[in-house]
N, C-alpha and C positions, 0 to 999 in steps of 0.2 A: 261581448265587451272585452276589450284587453284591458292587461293590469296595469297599466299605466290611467287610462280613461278610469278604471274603477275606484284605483289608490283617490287619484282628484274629483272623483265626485264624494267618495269616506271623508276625505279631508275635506271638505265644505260641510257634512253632513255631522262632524264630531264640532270644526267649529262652533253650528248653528246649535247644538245639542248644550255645547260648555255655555254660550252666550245665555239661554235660558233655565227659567227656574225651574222646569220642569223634573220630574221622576224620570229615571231609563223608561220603566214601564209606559207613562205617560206621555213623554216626546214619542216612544217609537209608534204607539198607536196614530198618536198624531200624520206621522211620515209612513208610516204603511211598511214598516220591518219591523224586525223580531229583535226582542230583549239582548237574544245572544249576539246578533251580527253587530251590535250597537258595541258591547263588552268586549268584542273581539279586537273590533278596531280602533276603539278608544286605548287599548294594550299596543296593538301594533305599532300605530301611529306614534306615540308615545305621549310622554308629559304625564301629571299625577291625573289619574279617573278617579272621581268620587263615585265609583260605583256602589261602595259602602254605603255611600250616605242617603243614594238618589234608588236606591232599588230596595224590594220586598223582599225577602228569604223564599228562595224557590224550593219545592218539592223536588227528594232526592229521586233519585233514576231508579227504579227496581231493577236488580238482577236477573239473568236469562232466568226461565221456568222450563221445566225438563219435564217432558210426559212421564211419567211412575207407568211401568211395565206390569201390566198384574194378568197374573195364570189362571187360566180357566181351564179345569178339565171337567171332561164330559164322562159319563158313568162306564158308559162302553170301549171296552177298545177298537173295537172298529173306530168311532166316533171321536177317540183322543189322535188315534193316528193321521187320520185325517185333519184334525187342527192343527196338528202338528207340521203336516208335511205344507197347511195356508199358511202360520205362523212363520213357519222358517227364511229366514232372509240370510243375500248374501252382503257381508262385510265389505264388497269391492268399494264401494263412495268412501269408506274408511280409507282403503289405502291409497286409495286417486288424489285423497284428500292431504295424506301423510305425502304426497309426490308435490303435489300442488304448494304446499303451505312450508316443504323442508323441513315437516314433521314439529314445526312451532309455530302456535300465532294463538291472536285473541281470539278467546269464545265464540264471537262473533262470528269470525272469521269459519271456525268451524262449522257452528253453525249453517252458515253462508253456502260452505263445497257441500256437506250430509243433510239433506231437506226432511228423508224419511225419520219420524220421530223415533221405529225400535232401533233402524240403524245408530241415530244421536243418542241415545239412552244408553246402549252399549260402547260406543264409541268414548262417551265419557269418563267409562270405565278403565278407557287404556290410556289414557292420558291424565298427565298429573300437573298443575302449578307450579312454576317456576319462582323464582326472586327477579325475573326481571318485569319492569314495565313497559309497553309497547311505547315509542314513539306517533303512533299515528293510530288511526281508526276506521276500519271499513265503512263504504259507505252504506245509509240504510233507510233511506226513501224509499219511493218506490220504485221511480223512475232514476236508478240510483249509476251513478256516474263511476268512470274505469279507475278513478282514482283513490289512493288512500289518503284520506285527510287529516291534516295536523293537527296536533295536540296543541292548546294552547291553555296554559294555566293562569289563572284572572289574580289581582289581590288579593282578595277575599276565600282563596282555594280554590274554587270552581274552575271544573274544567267542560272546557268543547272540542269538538272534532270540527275542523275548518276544511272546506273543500278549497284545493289548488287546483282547479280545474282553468285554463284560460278561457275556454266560452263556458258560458253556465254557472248559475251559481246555488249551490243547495245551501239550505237554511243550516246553521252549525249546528252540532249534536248535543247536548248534554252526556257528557261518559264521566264516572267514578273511578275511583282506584281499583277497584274491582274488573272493571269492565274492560281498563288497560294489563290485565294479569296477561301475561304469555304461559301458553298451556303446552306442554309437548307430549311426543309418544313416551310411555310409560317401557320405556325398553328394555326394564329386568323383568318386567310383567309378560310381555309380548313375547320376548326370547326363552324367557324360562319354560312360560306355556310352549313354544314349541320346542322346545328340546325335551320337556318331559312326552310329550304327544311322540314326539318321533324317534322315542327311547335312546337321547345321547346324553353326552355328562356334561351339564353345562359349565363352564370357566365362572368361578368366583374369586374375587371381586368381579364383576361385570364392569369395562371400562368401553362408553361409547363413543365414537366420533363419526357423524355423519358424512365427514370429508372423506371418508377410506372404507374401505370392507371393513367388518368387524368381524374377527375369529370370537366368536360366540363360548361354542360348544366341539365336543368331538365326538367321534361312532368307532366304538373298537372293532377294529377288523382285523380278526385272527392276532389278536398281541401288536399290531400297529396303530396307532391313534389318525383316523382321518378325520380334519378338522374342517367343520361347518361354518360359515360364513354368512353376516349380512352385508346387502348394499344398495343403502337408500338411492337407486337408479330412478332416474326420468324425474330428478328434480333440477338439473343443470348444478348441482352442490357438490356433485363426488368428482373427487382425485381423478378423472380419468386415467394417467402412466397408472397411479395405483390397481386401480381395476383391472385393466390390460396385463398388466405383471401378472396378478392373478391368475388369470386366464390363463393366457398362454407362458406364463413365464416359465411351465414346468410341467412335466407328468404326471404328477402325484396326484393322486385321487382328492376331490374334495368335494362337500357340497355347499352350494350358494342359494341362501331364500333373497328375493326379489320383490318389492311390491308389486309389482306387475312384470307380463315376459315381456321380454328382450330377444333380438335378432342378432346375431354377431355371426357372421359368415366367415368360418374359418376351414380350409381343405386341409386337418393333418396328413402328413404323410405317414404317421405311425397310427394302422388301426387303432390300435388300444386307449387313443385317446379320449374317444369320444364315453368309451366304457368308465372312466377312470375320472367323468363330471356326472354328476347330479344337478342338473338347477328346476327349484322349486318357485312358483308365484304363489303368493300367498294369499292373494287376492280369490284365487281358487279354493282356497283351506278354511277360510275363519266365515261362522255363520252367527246370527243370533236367534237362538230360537226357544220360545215361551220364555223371553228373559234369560236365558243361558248362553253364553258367548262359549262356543264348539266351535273346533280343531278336527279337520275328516279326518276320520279311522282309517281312512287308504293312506295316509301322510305313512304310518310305521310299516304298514305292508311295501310302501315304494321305497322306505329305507332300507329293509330286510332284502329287499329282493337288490338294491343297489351294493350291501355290502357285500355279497355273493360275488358281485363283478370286481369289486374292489378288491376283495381278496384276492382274485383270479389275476389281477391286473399287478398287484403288488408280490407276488410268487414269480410272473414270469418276468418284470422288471428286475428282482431280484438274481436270478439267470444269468440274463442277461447282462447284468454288471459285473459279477460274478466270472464270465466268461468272457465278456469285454476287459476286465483287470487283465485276466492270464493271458491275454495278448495283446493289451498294448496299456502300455504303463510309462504318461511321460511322467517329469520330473525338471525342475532348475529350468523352468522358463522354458521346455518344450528342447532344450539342449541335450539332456538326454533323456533315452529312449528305449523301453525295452519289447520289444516286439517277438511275440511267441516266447517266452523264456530267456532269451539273447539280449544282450546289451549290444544296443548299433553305437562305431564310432560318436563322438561329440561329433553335434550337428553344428554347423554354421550357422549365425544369425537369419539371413535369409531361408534358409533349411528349417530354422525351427521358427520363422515367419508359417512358412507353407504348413507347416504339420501342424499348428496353432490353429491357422483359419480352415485345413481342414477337419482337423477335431471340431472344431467347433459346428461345421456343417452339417458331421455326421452325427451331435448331439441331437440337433436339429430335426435329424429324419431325411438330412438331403443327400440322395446318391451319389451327387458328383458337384462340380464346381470347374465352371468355364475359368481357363488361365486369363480371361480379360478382368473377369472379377477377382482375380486371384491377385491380379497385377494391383487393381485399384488399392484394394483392401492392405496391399504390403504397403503401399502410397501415402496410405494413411497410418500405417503405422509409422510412418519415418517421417510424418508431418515436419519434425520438426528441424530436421537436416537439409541446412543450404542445398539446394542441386541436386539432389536423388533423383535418381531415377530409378525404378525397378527393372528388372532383365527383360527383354523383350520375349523371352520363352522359357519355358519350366527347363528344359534341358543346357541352359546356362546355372539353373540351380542346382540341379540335380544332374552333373553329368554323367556320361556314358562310363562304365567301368567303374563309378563310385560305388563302394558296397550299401551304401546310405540309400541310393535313389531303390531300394529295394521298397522303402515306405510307401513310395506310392505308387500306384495304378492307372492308366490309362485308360477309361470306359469306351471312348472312342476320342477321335479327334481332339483335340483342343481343350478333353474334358477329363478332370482328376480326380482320384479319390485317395482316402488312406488305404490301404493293403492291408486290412483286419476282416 
């Protein structure tokens, strides 16, 4: 049935309802619907509803029931280990759940993604009540529809969950104030467990935002602080540019927990990079078991053994800048230049174009740089000049006998570098 056809069969069906003397209770048995669908659209439609006047005081909704976790131990230890190792579940419907929901929504809702009750039992322990009210409400028949259904508040207070389905129509919900709470992840809870598990020093205040990484916590490595990261990925909510900067904006060591792995195919061209990330899923970390929500004990062994690399990584980084300074040190917009010790004449605009983009290459990790991209890249830097053109060849830049074109290098043909 479309909502056009359904609006004009409500609107004959509220008519015939106001025209007689009947009770809500009373007409709807008559016509063969429910109290709520009657209430619903008596609101919609509009004009005053005595549903005050024409209806009974309904029975309020109980709230979700939550299984109670209770520990049984057996005399033996063979006997407790073994329960233990049936007991133990993993957390992953938590975090699928936390991906799926953008880490807020109603009980329900929760409910709905974690089916297993010690999973739900534990689960409700990382997440806490918000101040806000949900707009809308999962469905919960049986044969229950793709939709979330509207809120709708009556005179009298009571509310329903309305399905906006165009075919199909499920009987409206009775839901409380309670029942529209938004719950989310408990993220000084979650973070803090694992920063103590993975022996770092977590950042207080804790300030979160799901849109972006969230530098958490850090892990001293040798007197340099490398900071720990989260990133509610695989829920379509995060900053993409944000997380990419992350990633690849830079060398520095860091490490990223994830609710679930991720793929990102990147070919650094500097070994050290791949030494110099950590990414942990945490999906693989959090268990509950005989009612205790655990953190694996390989979580600290993988940081121990990652700060070894990071230190390793931050020593020869250090080197390396170290020794990159003492030979090439630009200054004033890449105009001037001091290479091995020596100050080179003041470079020319275009001169200190080329040594711009290719510094910038060589931060990069990249050997050389074709003069067709060399040319675009000056292009764009001069966007904004009527008529530019750039030079048709580096040796209009840098010419022959200038003490200057000593900066750069030839790798082969057509292909430059800086001279460091």
């Amino acid at each position: 049935m479309t909502n056009a056809k359904r609006r004009r069969l409500w609107r004959d069906r509220v008519a015939d309802y106001r025209a007689s003397d009947l009770t809500v209770r009373a007409w709807c048995e008559n016509n063969g619907v429910t109290d709520n669908q009657l209430r619903y659209w008596l609101a919609r439609i509009g004009g005053e509803s005595p549903v005050s006047e024409h209806s009974e005081p309904e029975s309020g909704v109980k709230g979700s029931a939550w299984a109670r976790v209770e520990i049984a131990e057996d005399a033996s230890a063979g006997s407790y280990g073994m329960r233990r190792q049936a007991m133990s579940k993993s957390l992953k419907t938590f975090w699928l759940a936390c991906q799926k929901l953008a880490s807020a929504a109603v009980m329900r809702e929760w409910e709905k993604e974690i089916r297993d009750a010690d999973v739900l039992a534990a689960a409700r322990r990382l997440i806490v009540p918000t101040d806000k009210a949900s707009l809308s409400y999962p469905c919960t028949h049986e044969h229950w529809c793709a939709c979330s259904h509207e809120v709708v508040i009556h005179k009298d207070g009571s509310m329903v969950a309305i399905c906006t389905c165009d075919d199909g129509e499920c009987d409206p919900i009775p839901v409380t104030r309670d029942d529209l709470t938004v719950y989310e992840m408990d993220h000084a809870k979650i973070l803090g467990g694992i920063a103590r598990a993975a022996g770092l020093a977590l950042i207080e205040p804790l300030r979160v935002d799901i849109h972006e990484p969230v530098h958490f916590a850090n892990l001293d490595t040798g007197g340099t602080l490398t900071p720990a990261y989260f990133a509610m990925t695989g829920c379509g909510c995060l900053n993409r540019e944000s997380f990419l900067h992350l990633l690849i904006g830079s060398y520095d060591p860091f490490i990223l927990f994830t609710p679930s792995p991720f793929e990102l195919y990147i070919d650094p061209p500097n070994p050290w990079y791949r030494d110099s990330r950590l990414m942990i899923c945490l999906a693989d970390l959090f268990t509950v078991d005989n009612g205790r929500i655990q953190v694996d004990k390989r979580l600290a062994q993988l940081v121990t053994d990652f700060a070894g690399k990071a230190q390793g990584s931050i020593r020869a980084q250090a080197v390396r800048d170290a020794h990159y300074k003492s030979v090439f040190e630009p200054s004033n917009n890449y105009r001037t230049i001091i290479l091995r010790g020596k100050q080179l004449p003041h470079l020319t605009p275009l001169q200190a174009d080329v040594a711009n983009i290719l510094h910038q290459a060589h931060l990069r990790g990249q050997p050389d740089v074709h003069y067709a991209v060399i040319s675009c890249e000056i292009a764009d830097l001069h966007g904004d000049e009527k008529g530019f053109e750039p030079p048709a060849k580096m040796s209009q830049i840098f010419r022959s006998g200038d003490s200057r074109s000593v900066l750069i290098a030839s790798t082969k043909p057509g292909y430059y570098r800086l001279n460091i």
